[in-house]
C-alpha positions as CSV (number, residue, x, y, z in Angstrom):
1,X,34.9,-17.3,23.7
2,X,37.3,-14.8,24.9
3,X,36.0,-12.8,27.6
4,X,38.0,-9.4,29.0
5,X,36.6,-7.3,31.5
6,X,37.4,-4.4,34.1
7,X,36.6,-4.4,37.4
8,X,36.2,-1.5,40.5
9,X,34.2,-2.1,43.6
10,X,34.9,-2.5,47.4
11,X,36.7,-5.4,49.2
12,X,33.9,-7.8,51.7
13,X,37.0,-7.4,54.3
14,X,34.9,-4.7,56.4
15,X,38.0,-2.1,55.3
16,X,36.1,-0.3,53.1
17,X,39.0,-0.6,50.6
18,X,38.3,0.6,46.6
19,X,39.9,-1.4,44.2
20,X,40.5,-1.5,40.2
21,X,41.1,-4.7,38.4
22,X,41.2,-5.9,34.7
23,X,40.4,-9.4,34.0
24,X,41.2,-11.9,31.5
25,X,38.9,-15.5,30.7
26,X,39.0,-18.1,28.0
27,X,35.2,-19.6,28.4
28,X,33.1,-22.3,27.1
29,X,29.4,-20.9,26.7
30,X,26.6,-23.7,26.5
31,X,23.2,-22.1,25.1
32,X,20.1,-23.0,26.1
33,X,18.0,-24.4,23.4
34,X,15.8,-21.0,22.6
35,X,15.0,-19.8,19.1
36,X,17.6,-17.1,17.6
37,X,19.8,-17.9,20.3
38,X,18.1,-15.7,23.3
39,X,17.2,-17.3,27.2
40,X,19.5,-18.6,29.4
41,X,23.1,-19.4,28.5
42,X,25.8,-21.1,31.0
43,X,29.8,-20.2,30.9
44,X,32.3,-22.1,32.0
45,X,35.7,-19.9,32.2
46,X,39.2,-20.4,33.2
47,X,40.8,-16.7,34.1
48,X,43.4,-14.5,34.9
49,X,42.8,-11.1,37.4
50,X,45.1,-8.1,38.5
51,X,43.4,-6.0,41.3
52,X,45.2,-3.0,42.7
53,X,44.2,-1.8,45.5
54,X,43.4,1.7,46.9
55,X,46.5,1.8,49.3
56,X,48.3,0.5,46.1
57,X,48.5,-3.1,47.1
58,X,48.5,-5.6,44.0
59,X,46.9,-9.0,43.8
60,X,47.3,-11.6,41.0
61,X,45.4,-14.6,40.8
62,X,44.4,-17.6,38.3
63,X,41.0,-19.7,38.9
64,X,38.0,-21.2,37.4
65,X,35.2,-19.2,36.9
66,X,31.0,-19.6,35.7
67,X,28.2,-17.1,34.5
68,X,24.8,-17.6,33.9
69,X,23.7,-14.9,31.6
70,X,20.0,-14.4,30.7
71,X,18.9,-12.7,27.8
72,X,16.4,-9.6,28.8
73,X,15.4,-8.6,25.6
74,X,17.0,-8.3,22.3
75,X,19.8,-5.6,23.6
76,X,19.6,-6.7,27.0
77,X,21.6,-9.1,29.3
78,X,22.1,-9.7,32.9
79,X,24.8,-11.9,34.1
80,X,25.7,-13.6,37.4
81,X,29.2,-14.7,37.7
82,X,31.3,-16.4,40.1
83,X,35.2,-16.8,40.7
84,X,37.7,-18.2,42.3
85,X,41.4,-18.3,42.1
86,X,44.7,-18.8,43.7
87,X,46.7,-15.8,44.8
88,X,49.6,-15.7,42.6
89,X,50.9,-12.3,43.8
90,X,49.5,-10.4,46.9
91,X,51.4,-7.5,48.6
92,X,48.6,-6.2,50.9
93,X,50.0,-4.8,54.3
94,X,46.9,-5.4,56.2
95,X,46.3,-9.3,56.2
96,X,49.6,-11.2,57.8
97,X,49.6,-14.1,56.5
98,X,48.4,-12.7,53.2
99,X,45.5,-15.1,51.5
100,X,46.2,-17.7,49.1
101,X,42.8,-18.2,48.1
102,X,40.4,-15.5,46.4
103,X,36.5,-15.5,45.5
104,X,34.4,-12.8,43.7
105,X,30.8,-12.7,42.6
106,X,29.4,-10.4,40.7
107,X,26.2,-9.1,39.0
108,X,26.8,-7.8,35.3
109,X,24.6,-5.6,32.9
110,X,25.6,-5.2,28.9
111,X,23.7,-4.5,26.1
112,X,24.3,-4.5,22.6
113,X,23.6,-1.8,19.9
């Protein structure tokens, strides 16, 4: 499974920083034994992330990742998803020494036509 995504939120730093992101993940899913496919489904993901930052600051990092994604209804999925990488790149002017560890959890909504 090849996962690609785009991201924007607000850094947990207290700065109230935007960012913008695009994501990248080559995943394993393991379904849950329902009929026609629909329940609960685990992923196990290795990924790629570029964030850039409101004040322009770029950060590049490469992790393991996991989703548990239940099926709603028959057009309708929510998804919880955790990452966490190593900072390849990071060019942000506020944190000295600049992180070399990253985490990110999110909370995802899709539906299909």
């Amino acid at each position: 499974l090849l996962r690609t995504s785009f991201l924007f939120g607000k850094d947990t730093s207290g700065e109230q920083v935007s960012l913008f992101g695009v994501a990248a993940a080559v995943c394993k899913r393991f379904p849950g034994n329902y009929a026609r496919a629909q329940g609960i489904s685990f992923d196990v993901c290795g990924e790629a992330t570029g964030t850039l930052h409101r004040e322009g600051d770029l950060q590049v990092a490469i992790g393991p990742s996991a989703a548990l994604r239940g099926e709603i209804s028959e057009h309708f999925a929510m998804e919880l998803r955790v990452s966490g990488g190593v900072n390849i790149t990071r060019t942000v002017a506020q944190i000295d020494p600049p992180s070399r560890f990253s985490s990110r959890g999110e909370l995802n909504f899709s539906w299909k036509p």
